[in-house]
C-alpha positions in Angstrom: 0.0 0.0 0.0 1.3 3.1 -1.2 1.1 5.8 2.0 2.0 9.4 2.6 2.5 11.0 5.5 0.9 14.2 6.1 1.3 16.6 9.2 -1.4 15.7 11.9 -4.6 17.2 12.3 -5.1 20.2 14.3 -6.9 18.5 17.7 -10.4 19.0 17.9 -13.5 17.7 20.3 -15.0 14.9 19.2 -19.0 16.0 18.6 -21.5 13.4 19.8 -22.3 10.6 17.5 -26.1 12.0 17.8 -25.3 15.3 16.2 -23.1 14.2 13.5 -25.9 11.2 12.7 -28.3 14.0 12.7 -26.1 16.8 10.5 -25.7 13.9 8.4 -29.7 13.2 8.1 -30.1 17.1 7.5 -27.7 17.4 5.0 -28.5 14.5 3.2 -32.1 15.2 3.2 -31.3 18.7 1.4 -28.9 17.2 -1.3 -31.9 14.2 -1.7 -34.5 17.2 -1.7 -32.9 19.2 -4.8 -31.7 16.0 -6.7 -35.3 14.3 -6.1 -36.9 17.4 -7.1 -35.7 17.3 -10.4 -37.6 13.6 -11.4 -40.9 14.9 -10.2 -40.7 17.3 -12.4 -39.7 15.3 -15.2 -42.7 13.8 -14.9 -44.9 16.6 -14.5 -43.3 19.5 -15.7 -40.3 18.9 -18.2 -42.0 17.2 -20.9 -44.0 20.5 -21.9 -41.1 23.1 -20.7 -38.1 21.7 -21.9 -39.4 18.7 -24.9 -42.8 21.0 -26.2 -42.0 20.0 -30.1 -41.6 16.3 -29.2 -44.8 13.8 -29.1 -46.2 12.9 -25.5 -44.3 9.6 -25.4 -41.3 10.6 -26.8 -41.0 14.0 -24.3 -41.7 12.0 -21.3 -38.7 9.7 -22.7 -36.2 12.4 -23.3 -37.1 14.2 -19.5 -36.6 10.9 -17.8 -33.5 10.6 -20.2 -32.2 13.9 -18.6 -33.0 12.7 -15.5 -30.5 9.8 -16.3 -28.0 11.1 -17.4 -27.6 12.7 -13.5 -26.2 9.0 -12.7 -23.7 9.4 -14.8 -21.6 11.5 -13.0 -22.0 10.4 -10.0 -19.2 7.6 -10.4 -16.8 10.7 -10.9 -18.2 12.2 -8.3 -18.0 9.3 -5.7 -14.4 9.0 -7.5 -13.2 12.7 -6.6 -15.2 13.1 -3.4 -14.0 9.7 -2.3 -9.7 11.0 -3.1 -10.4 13.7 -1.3 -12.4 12.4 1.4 -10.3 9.6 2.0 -6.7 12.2 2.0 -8.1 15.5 3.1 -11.2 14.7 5.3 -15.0 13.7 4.6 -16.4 17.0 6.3 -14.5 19.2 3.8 -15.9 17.2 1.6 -19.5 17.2 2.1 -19.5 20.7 2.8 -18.5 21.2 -0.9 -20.7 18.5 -1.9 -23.8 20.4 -0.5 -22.6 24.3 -1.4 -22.1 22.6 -5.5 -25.6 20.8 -5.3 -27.5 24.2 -3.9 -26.1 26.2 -6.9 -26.9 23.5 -9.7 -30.1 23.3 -8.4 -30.9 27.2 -8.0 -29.4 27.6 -11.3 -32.4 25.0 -12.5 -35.0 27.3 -10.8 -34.0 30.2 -13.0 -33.3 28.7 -16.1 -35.6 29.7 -19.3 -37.3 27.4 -21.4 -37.7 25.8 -24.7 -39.6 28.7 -26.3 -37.3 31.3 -24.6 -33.9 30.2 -25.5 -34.8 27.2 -28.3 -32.4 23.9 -27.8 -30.6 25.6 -25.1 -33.0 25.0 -22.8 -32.2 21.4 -22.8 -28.9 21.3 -23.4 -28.1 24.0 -20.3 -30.6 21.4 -18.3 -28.3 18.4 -18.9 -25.4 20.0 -17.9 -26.7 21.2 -14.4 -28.1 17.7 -13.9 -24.7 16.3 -14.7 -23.6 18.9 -11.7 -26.3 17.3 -9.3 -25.2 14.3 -9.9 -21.2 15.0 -9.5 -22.1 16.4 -6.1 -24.6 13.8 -4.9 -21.8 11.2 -6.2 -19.5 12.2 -3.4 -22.5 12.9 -0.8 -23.5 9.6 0.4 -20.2 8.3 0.8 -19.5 11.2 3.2 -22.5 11.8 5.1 -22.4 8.5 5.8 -19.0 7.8 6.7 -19.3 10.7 9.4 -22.4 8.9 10.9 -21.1 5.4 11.2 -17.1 6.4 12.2 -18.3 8.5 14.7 -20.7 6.0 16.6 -19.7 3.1 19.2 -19.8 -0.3 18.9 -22.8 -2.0 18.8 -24.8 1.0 17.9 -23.5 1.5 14.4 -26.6 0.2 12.8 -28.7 2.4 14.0 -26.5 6.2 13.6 -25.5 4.8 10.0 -29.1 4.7 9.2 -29.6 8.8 9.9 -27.9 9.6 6.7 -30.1 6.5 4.8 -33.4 8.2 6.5 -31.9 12.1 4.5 -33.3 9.8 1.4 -37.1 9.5 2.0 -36.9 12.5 3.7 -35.8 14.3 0.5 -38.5 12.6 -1.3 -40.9 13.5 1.0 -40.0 17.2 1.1 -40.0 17.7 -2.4 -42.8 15.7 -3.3 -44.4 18.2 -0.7 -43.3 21.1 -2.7 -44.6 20.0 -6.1 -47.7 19.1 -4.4 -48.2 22.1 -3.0 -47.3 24.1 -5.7 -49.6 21.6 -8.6 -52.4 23.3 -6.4 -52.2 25.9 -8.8 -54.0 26.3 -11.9 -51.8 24.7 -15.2 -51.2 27.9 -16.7 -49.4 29.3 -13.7 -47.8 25.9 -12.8 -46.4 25.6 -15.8 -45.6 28.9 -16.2 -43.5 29.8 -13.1 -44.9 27.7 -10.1 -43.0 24.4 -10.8 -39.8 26.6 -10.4 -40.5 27.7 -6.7 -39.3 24.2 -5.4 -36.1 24.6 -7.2 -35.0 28.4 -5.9 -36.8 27.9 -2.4 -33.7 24.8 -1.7 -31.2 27.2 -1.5 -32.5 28.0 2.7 -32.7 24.5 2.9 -28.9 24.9 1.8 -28.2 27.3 4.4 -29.0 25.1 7.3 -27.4 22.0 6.0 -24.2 24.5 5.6 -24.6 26.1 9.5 -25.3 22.4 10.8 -22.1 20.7 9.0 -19.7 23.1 9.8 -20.6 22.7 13.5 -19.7 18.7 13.3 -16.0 18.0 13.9 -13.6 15.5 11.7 -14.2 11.4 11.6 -12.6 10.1 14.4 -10.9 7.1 11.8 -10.2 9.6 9.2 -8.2 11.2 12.3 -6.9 8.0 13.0 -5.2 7.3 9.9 -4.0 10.1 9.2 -2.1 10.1 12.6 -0.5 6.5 11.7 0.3 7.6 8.1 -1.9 5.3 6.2 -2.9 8.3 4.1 -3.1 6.8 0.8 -1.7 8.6 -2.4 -4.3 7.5 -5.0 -7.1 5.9 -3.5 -9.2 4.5 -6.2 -6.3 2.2 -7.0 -5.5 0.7 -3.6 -9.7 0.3 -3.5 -10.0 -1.4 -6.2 -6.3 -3.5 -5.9 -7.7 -4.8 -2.3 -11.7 -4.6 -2.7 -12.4 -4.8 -6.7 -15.0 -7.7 -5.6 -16.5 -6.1 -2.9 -17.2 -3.0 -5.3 -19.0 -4.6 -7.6 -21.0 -6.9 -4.5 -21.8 -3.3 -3.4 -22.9 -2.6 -6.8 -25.6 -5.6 -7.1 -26.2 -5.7 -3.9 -28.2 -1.6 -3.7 -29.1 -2.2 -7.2 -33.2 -3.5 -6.4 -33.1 -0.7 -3.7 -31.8 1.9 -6.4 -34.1 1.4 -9.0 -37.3 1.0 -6.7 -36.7 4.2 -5.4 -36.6 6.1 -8.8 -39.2 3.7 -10.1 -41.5 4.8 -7.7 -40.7 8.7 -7.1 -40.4 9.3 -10.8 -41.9 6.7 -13.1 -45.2 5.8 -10.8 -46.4 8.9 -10.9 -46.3 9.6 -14.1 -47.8 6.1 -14.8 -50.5 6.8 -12.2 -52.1 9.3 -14.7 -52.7 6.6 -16.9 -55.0 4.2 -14.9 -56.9 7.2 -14.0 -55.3 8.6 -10.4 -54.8 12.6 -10.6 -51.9 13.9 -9.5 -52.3 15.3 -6.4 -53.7 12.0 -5.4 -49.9 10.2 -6.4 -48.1 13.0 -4.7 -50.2 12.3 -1.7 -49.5 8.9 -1.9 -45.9 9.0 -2.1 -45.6 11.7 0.7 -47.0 9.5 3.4 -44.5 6.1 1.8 -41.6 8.7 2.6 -42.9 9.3 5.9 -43.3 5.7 6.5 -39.9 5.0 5.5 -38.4 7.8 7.4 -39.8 6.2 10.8 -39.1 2.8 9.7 -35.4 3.2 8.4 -33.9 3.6 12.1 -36.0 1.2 13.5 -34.7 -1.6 11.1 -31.1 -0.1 11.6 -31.2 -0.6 15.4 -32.3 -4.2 14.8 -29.1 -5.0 12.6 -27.1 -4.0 15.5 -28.6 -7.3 17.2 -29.1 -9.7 14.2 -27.2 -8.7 11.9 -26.8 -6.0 9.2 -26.5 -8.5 5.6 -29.3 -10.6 7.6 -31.7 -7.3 7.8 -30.6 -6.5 4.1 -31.1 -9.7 2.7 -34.8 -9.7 4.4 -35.2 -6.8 2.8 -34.5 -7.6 -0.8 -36.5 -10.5 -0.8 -39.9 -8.3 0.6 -38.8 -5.8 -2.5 -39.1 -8.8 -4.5 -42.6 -9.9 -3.4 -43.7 -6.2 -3.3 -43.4 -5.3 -6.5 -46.4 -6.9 -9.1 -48.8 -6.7 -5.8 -47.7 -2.9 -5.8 -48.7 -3.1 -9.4 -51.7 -5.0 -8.8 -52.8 -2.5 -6.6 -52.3 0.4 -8.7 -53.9 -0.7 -11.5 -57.1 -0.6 -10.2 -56.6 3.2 -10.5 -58.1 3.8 -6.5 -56.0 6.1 -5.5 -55.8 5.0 -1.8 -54.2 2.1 -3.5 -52.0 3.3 -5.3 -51.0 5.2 -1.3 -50.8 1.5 0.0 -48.7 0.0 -2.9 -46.1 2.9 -2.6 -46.2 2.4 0.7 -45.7 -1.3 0.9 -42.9 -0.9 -2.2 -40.9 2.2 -0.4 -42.0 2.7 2.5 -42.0 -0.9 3.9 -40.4 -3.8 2.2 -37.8 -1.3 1.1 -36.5 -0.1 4.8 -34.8 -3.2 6.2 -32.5 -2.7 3.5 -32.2 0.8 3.4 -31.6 0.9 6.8 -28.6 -0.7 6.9 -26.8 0.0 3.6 -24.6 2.6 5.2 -23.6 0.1 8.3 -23.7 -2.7 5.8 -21.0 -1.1 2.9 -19.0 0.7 5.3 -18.0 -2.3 7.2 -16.8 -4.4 3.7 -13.7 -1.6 2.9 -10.5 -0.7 5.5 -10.8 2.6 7.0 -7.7 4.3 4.4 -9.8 3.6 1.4 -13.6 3.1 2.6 -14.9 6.7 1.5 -13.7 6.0 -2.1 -14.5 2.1 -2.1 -18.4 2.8 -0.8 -18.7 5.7 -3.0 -17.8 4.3 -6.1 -19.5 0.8 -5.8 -22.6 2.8 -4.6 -22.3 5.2 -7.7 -21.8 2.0 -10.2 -25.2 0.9 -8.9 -26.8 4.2 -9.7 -25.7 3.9 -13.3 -26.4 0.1 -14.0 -29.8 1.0 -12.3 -31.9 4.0 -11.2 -29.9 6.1 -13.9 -32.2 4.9 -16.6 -34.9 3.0 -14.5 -37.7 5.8 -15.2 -36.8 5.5 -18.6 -36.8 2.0 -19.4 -39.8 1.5 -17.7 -41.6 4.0 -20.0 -40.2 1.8 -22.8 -41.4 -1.2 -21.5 -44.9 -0.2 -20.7 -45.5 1.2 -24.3 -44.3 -1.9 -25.9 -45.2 -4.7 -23.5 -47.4 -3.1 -20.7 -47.0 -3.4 -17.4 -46.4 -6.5 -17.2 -43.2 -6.1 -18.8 -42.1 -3.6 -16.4 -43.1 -5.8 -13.2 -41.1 -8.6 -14.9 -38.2 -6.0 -15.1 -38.0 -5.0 -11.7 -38.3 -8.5 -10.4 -35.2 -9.3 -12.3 -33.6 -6.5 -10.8 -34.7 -7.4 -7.4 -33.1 -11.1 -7.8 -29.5 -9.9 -8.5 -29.7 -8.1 -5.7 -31.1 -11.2 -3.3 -28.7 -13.1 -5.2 -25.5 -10.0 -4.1 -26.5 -9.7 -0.8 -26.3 -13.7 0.0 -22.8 -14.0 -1.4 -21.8 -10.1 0.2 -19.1 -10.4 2.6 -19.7 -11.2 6.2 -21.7 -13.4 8.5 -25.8 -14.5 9.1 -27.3 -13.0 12.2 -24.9 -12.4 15.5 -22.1 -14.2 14.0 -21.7 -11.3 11.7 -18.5 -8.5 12.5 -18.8 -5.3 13.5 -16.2 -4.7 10.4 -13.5 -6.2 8.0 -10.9 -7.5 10.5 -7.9 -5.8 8.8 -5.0 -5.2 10.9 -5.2 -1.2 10.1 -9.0 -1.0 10.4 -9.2 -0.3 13.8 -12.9 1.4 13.8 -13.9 -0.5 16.7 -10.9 0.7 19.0 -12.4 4.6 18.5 
């Protein structure tokens, strides 16, 4: 391993692990909020402002395909945010992270049409989603780095699912905004409302900012930095030592991934279709985010006493079952069903898994390379998955129906089953708190 040695950190207090898990569920839920913003309104709202020459099918297609492309950069930015994170610090890191998503977003807010500025439009679009998704690629990693690295044994479950809950949270938030703001009537929604959600993140910026730079360093960061195991160039050392737990990383979040997107983006879009208003989806998948929200701690307190691949592996398998009842229900075009089969989809079968991914990845990579490891095998999920997820579904519904899509997602959720049994670690209590390296020491801080 390839080290450099770097002049120690200046001292500081360490903060309690319950305000770093919490500045990490704050922050994360405002970097969630502005990227989850955007595939609402790529349903609702791009189609018309950015795509108005295109047909009905082939808009919706091109807004969920700049809603993709997002994904793309998020391996670069797990990639850069993880160098850094894992040689300079993870807080200096996520403080950048969440200053670069605030301004892509804003940016969006503001931004003129298709009939203002002609091709433009989209093109400038693209390129501040590729920002989004360069910042939100290095978030995760961090947020939830800080969260886990700062909490005592035995209770790592349960703070490393704070940043997991800044997900649902985010989805709740802005699904809040765009119903709120859908309240108005279509000429003024489309008009200027849509774009009050986008300027109106930058407070929600602010206090993410105030809140992060009150949280002190990672105690293993710290630690490694003092022994000298600062690595010179991450991303090889990761992958030289941990290329298969990458990619078991990978299929492992893929199910979770995609049924997220699916469901924020995709379902309510397909909603209109079997006869649900929008306000009614909306509805729907504000009270799922709730549910998961409450739920996601729960399961991650549970891990911490059987066992964090046995809670994700139970909740891969209730993803699997979930989905064609979800679909079953929402075909019936009630829209209190289509509340209980987002709800059963992302609020419930979804959150033993979710709960536990940040425990769960973080214990698989040594402490000198774990920010870029996690990042990047996170970030390779998000583009073999949720990247194109809305827009493959689309695809699939035109030419095969729904059925096609349910038969897509199923497949998705078995290499995912399939990961998570092979994953590295134990069943139950025989499972370790981490990878029992001789420099991964997270357990002595």
């Amino acid at each position: 391993m390839t080290t450099t040695t770097q002049p120690p950190a200046t001292p500081t207090a360490k903060t309690s692990p319950l305000k770093v898990a919490s500045a990490s569920f704050v922050g994360t839920t405002v970097e969630y909020f502005d990227f989850f913003i955007y595939g609402t309104a790529a349903a609702l709202v791009f189609p018309q402002i950015f795509f108005p020459e295109s047909t009905p099918l082939m808009g919706t297609l091109l807004s969920f395909a700049t809603f993709g492309v997002g994904f793309l950069a998020r391996p670069l930015g797990g990639i850069i945010f993880g160098h850094f994170g894992d040689r300079v610090g993870r807080k200096k890191m996520l403080v950048i992270s969440l200053l670069g998503m605030g301004l892509a977003t804003l940016l969006m807010g503001l931004l003129p049409g298709y009939a203002q500025i002609g091709i433009w439009a989209p093109i400038l679009l693209t390129v501040l989603r590729l920002l989004q998704g360069l910042m939100v690629g290095g978030e995760w990693g961090g947020a939830t780095l800080m969260a886990v690295e700062h909490a005592p044994l035995g209770k790592r479950g349960f703070y490393g699912a704070f940043p997991q809950m800044g997900a649902p949270a985010g989805t709740f938030l802005a699904t809040l905004a765009f119903l709120m703001v859908s309240q108005l009537p279509d000429p003024e929604f489309f008009a200027w409302g849509w774009r009050i959600p986008f300027i109106a993140s930058i407070l929600l910026v602010g206090v993410g900012l105030f809140i992060r730079l009150s949280i002190s360093e990672s105690p293993a960061f710290a630690a490694a930095r003092e022994k000298a195991e600062i690595v010179k160039v991450p991303l090889v050392v990761a992958f030289r030592k941990h290329w298969r737990e990458i990619f078991m990383v990978a299929g492992t979040y893929l199910s979770q991934g995609v049924l997220a997107y699916i469901t924020m983006a995709f379902l309510v879009n397909y909603s209109g279709g079997v006869g649900i208003d929008r306000t009614a989806a909306l509805m729907g998948i504000c009270f799922a985010a709730i549910v998961a929200t409450v739920l996601y701690p729960v399961f991650g307190s549970l891990s911490d006493k059987y066992g964090r691949k046995t809670m994700y592996f139970l909740g891969a398998v209730l993803m699997l079952i979930a989905t064609p009842i979800g679909f079953l229900l929402i075909n019936t075009g009630n829209p209190w069903n289509f509340a209980l089969a987002v709800t059963l989809i992302f609020g419930i079968a979804m959150a033993p898994s979710a709960g536990v991914t940040g425990s769960l990845f973080a214990m698989i990579f040594t402490r000198e390379v774990r920010y870029t490891g996690a990042s990047v095998g996170y970030t390779i999920s998000q583009i073999a998955g949720p990247a194109f997820a809305p827009t493959i579904a689309v695809a699939l519904l035109a030419a095969g129906g729904w059925q096609a899509v349910v038969v897509y997602l199923m497949i998705v959720c078995a290499i995912s089953v399939v990961s998570v049994a092979v994953i590295p670690g134990g069943w139950g209590r025989k499972e370790a708190a981490f990878r029992n390296d001789a420099n991964n020491a997270l357990e002595n801080n």
